[in-house]
N, C-alpha and C positions, 0 to 999 in steps of 0.2 A: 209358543205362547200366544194367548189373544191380550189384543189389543185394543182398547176403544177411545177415538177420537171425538169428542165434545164439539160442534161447528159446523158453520157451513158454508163459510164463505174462502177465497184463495188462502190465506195464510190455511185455513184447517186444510183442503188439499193438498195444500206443502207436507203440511204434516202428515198425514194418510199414506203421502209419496214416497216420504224419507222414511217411518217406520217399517215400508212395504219392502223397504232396502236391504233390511236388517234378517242374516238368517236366521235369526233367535223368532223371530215372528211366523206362524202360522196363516195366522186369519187377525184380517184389518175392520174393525166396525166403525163406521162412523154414525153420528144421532145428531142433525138428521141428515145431514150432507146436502151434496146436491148430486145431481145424476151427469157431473164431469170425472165422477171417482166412482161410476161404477165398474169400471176395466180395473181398479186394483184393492178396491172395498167393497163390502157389505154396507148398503147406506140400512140403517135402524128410524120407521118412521116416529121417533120423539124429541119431541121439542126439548133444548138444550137448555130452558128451565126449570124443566119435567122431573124434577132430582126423583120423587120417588119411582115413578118409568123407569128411571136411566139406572137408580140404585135396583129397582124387582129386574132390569135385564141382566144386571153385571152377576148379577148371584145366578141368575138361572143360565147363562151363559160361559158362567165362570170363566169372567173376564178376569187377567192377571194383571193387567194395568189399565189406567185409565189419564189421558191426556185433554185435557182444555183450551181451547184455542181462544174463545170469546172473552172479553172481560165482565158482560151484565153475570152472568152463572158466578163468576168466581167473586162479588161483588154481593151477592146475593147470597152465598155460603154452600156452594156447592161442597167445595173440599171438607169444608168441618161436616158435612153429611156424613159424605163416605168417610170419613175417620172414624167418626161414628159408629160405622156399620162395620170398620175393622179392612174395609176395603183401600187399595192400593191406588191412590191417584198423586200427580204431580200438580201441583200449583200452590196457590198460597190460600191461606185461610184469609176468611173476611176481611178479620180485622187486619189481615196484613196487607188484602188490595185495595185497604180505603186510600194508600198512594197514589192510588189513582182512579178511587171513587171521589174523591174529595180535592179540588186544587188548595184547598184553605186548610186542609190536615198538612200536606203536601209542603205547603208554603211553612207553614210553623213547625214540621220535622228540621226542612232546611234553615230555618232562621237559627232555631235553638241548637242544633250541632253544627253551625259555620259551614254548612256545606253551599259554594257559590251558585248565587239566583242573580234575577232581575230586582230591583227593589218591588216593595208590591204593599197594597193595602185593601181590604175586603168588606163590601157594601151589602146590604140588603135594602138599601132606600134609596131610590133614586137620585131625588134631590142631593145627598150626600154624596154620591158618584159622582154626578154633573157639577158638584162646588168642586170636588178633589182633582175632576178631568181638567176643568176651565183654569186649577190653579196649576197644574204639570203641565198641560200645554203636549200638542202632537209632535211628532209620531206619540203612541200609546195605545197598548194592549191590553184589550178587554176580554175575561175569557168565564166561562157558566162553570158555574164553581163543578158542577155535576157531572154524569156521565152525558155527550153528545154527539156519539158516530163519529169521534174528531171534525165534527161543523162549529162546535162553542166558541171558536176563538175569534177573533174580529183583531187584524193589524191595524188598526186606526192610522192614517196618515192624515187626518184633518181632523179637526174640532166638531165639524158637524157630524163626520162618518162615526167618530165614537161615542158622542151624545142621543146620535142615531140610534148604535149598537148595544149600549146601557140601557137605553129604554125600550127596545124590544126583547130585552132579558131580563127585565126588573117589572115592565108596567106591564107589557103587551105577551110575557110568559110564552117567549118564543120556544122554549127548551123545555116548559113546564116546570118540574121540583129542581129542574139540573139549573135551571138560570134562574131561581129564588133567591139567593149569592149568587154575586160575582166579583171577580179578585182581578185590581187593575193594577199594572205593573208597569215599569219604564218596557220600552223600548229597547231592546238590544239591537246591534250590530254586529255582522260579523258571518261566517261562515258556518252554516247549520251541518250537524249531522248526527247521528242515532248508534247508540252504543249498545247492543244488549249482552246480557250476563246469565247465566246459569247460577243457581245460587241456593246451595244447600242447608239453608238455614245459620250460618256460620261463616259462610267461605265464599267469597265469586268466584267464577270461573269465564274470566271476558270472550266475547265471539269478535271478529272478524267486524268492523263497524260496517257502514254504510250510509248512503246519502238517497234521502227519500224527496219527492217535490209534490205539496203539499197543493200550490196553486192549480186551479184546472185547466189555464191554460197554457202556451207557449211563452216563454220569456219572464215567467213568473208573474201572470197575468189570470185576473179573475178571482173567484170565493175562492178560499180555503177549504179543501177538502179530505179525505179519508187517505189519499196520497193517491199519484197521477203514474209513480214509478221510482224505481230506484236503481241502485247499482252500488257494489261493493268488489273490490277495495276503492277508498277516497283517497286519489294521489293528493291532492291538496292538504288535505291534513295528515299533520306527520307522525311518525308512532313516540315521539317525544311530546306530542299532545295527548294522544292517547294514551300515554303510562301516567301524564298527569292527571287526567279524566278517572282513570282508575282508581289512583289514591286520593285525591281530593273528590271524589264525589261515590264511584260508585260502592270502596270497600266501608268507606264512612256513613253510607247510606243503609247498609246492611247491618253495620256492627247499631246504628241507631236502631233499626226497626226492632233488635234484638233485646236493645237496652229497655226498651219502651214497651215489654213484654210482650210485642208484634211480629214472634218471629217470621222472615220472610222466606218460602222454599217456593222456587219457580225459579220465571224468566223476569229478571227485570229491567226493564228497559229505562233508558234515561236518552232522551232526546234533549241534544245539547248544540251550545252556539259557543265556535270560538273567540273570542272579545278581544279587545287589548288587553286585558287585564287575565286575558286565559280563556278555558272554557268554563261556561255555565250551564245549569240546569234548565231549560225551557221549561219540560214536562215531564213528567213518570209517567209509564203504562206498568199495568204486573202483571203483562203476559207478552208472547213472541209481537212485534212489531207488522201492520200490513200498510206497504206491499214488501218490507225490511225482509221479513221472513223467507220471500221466495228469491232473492237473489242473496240471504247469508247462507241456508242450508243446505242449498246445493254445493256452498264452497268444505262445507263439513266431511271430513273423510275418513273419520270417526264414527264405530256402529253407535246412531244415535239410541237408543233401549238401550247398552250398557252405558252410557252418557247418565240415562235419566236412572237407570239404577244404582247406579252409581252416587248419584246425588240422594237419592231417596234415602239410603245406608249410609250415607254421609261418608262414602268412601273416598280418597284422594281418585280427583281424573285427569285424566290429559285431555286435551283439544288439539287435534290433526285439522289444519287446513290445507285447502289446494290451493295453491299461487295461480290459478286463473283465474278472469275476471267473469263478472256474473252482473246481466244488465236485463232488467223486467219492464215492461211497459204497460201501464193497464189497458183496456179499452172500454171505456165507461158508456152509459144510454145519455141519448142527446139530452141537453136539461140538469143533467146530476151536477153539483149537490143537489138540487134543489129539482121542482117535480121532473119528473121522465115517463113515459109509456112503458109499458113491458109486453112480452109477447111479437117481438121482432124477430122475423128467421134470421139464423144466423149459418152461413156456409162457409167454404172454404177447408175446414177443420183439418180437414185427411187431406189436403194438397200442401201442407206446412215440411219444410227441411228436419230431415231428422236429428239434427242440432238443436230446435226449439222444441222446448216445453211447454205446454198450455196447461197454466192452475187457473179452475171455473171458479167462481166466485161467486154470478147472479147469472146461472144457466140455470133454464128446466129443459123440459123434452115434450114434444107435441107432435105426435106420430113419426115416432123417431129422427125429427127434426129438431135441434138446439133452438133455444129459442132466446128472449133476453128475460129476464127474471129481478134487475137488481138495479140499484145506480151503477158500481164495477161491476162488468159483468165479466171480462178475463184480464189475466197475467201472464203476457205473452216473455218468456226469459231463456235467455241465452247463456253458454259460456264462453270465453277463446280466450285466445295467448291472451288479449290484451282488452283493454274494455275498448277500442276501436273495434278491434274483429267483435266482440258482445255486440255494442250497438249495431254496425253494420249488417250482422244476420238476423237481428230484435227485426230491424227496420224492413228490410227485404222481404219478410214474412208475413209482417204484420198487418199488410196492405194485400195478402192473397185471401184477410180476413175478410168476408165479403157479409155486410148488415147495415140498413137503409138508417138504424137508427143507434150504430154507434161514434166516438169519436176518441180519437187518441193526442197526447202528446206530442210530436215531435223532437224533441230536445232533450230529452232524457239523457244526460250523461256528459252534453255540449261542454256544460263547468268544470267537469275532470280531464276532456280532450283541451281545453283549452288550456288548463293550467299546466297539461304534460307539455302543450307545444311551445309554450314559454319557457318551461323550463328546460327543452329540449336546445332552444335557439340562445336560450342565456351559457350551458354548458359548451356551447360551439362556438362561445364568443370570449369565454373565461382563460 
């Protein structure tokens, strides 16, 4: 069968990867890619807003399926396109990913079916912000009600920083229509990590969590960004958290979109923080999680295409995972989030352990040299016994990556090595 992948950043590479996996697949397309997926795809040069492009390829192409990585496309109504046209794509319709076109849909799905949030209240007026902020008092979370590359959120830990953060998304239209609203909520505490689900319109089907890090630098230091890395499994959080995650939020979440004539068929993610009082909702995405994606679907051992056909027929599936750990590390252009250069050589590539995977993300090619293309420009990810052997050969590698203008994490995964080794030293003392 042909395949075509929507994207062009690492998670669609993941994607491109794992379908490539699959012997039900012939030929892989992606629109528009980038040229780190031309060793197992066909990159298609159209922009993945392009619906009629991408709908006159699929029919002249006679593509069998069609997969979405991005969320502006599915936001935009890609999917009701193709239904439209009678054609075969996975994700959700418009109205079902205003979940996370919208934080203020989002918020009021959660409120009116009990599913556990932050408290929260939603501004379009300044002034009204900065009386609601001065009267809750810091910490406190400011976030652009809209779509923003995951940059809209501002943790406020002082009065000035989120007075700051309010009025560069209400006055100074930091975000443009996405910070016209914004929705300011308490502050949680607690232990963050990212659930995502398969989800046939009716049914979840949970994947394997993960713990993504958001800050750009070391120590959970610096802006908020599109995420620095991840790793999956999360020993810290227990799967007695996560069977409660599932029933109090993510099978509630679906039976609502349904109720509310929004059915949801995709991936939907729910990025969540454990509390004292349990876990909560952060945020909704309605599509695969990045960088979540390139360290959950490598754990997947399951041919993902009968996965997704599966779900499309709304047939019952099972989900195979691998009990080894899986640890990703970005390598971002100096400056990201916020401005960076492009057009940095980037070497090393073919000197890397055949245990690492490279997903490109913000790669182009300039006389057959890589070059940097993007704020993340790679997703350097591992597997082994244990997420020590993951990080341990992440890290060895990742430093053979040779480019004047990127920069990485260090710490990626410290939080789960550290809580094994407490709990390794509390069991030898029990």
């Amino acid at each position: 069968m042909k395949v075509l992948i929507v994207g062009r950043g690492g998670r669609e590479h993941t994607l491109v990867w794992k379908v490539a996996q699959s012997p039900k697949v012939d030929t892989v397309f992606v629109a528009p890619g980038n040229p780190g997926m031309e060793d197992i795809a066909t990159l298609v040069n159209i922009d993945e807003n392009d619906f009629d492009r991408l709908i006159q390829f699929v029919k002249q192409e006679q593509v069998d399926l069609t997969l979405v990585g991005p969320e502006v496309p599915l936001i935009n109504g890609i999917v009701n396109r193709f239904q439209a046209e009678g054609l075969a794509i996975f994700g959700p319709t418009k109205e079902a990913a205003l979940l996370e076109g919208s934080k203020s849909f989002a918020k009021e799905i959660m409120k009116k079916y009990k599913i556990p949030t932050a408290e929260y209240e939603t501004f379009t007026s300044y002034e009204d912000a900065k009386q609601y902020i001065q009267e809750k008092g810091a910490p406190i979370v400011i976030k652009a009600d809209g779509l923003a590359a995951g940059k809209g959120v501002t943790v406020a830990l002082t009065l000035d920083e989120a007075l700051s953060s309010v009025y560069d998304m209400l006055e100074a239209n930091k975000f443009g229509e996405a910070s016209a609203q914004v929705v300011i909520e308490e502050f949680l505490e607690g232990e963050e990590f990212s659930l995502m689900a398969f989800v046939d319109g009716k049914k979840a089907y949970p994947m394997v969590i993960s713990q993504d890090h958001k800050r750009a630098f070391d120590n959970d230091e610096g802006p908020n960004t599109g995420g620095m890395g991840a790793y999956s499994p999360v020993p810290q959080i227990s799967e007695k958290v996560v069977q409660t995650a599932i029933e109090t939020i993510i099978n509630p979440t679906v039976k609502a979109m349904e109720t509310e004539g929004r059915r949801f068929t995709g991936v939907l993610y729910a990025g969540l923080i454990l509390t004292v009082n349990g876990p909560k909702v952060i945020e909704y995405n309605a599509r695969f999680g990045d960088p979540e994606t390139q360290v959950v679907l490598p754990r997947l051992d399951s041919d993902f295409i009968e996965v997704i056909e599966g779900l499309l027929d709304q047939r019952e599936i099972t989900l195979e995972w691998s009990n080894q750990a899986t640890l990703g590390v970005v390598l971002a252009s100096k400056g990201y989030p916020e401005n960076y250069e492009k057009g940095a050589i980037i070497e090393g590539l073919n000197n890397l352990d055949e245990k690492i995977t490279v997903f490109h993300a913000g790669t182009d090619k300039v006389n057959d040299q890589f070059v940097t293309n993007g704020g993340r420009v790679l997703t350097v990810v591992a597997s082994g016994e244990s997420l020590e052997d993951a990080q341990n050969i992440v890290y060895q590698d990742a430093g053979k990556i040779q480019c004047s203008n990127l920069f990485y994490r260090k710490d990626i995964g410290n939080k789960a090595l550290a809580y094994s080794a407490m709990s390794d030293a509390k069991a030898q003392f029990a």
